[in-house]
LUMDREN-118428 format. One record per residue (C-alpha): residue number from 1; residue in three letters; chain; x, y, z. Coordinates in steps of 0.05 Angstrom, whole numbers, always signed. Layout:
N
num, residuo, cadena, u, v, w
NUM, Ala, A, X, Y, Z
...
% end
This chain:
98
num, residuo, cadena, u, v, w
1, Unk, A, +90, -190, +257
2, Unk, A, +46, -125, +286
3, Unk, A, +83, -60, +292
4, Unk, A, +44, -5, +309
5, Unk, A, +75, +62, +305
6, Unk, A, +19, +109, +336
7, Unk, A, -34, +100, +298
8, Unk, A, -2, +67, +246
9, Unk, A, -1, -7, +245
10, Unk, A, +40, -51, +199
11, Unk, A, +46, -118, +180
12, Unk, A, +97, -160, +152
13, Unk, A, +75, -223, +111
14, Unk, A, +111, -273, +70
15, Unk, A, +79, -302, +4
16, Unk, A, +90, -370, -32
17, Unk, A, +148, -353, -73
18, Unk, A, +194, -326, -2
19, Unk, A, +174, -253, -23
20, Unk, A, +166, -211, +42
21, Unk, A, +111, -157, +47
22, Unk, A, +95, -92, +83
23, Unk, A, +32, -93, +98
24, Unk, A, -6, -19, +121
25, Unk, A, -60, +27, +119
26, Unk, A, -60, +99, +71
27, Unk, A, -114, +151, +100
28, Unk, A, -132, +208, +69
29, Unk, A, -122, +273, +123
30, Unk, A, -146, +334, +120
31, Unk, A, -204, +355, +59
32, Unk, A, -151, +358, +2
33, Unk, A, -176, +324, -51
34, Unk, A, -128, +347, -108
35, Unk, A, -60, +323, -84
36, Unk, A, -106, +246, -93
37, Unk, A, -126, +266, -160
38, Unk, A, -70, +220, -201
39, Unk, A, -101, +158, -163
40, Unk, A, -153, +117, -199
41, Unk, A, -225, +126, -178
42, Unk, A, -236, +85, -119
43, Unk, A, -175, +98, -70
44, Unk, A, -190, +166, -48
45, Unk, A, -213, +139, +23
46, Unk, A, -145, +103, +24
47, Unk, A, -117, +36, +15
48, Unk, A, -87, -25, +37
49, Unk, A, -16, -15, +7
50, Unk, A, +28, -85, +3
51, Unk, A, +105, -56, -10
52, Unk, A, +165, -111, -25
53, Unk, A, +228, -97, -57
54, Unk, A, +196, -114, -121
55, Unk, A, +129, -85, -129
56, Unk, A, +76, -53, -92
57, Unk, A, +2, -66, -95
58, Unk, A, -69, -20, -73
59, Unk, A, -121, -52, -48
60, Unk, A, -190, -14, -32
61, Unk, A, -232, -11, +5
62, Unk, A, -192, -29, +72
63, Unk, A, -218, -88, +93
64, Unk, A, -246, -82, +173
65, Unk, A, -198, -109, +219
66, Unk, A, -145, -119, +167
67, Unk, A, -94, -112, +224
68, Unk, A, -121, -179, +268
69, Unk, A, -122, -218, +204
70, Unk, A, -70, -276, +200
71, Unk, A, -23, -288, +148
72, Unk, A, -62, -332, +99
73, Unk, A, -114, -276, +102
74, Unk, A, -69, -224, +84
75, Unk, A, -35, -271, +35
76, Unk, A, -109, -271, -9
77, Unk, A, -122, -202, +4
78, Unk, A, -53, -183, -45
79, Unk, A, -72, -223, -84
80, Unk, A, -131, -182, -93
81, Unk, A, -93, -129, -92
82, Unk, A, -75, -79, -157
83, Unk, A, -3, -81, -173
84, Unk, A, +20, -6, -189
85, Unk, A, +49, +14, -245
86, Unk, A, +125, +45, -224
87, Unk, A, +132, +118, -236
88, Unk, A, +173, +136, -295
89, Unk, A, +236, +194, -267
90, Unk, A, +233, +249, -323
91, Unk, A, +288, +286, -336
92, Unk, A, +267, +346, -295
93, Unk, A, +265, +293, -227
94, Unk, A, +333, +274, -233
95, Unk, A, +360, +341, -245
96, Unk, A, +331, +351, -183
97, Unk, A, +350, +300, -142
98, Unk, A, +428, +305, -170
% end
């Protein structure tokens, strides 16, 4: 499935195991390089980002024409993908968000 919201397109995939996937594009906009700087080297131009309600992978660079791929193609490109690492809440976020 291709939604495209603007310029945003997304994808939704579903891998061997029954797992669905969002499937969509991160760009960098604008010249600010600092609020990138907890990414690893490599995904400041942006990233493929593959979301389900377990997990979420990067992959980088975007591949060309990611969007007219089909699903097997998307299905090897996470798995190419780097799975990333879930954020630990400190105490000082869920003050916050309490």
């Amino acid at each position: 499935m291709l939604l495209k919201l603007g310029v945003l397109s997304m994808r939704t995939i579903t891998d061997a195991t029954g797992v669905e996937w969002t499937v969509f594009e991160v760009r960098r906009e604008g010249q600010a390089n600092d609020q990138w700087s907890y990414l690893p080297e490599g995904f400041g131009d942006g990233w493929l980002c593959f979301e389900s309600r377990f997990s979420k992978r990067r992959l980088t660079p975007v591949p060309p024409n990611w969007e007219d791929s089909g699903g097997d193609a998307l299905t090897r490109l996470l798995q190419q993908a780097a799975p990333v690492r879930s954020r630990q809440t400190g105490a000082e976020d869920r003050a916050e968000a309490e």
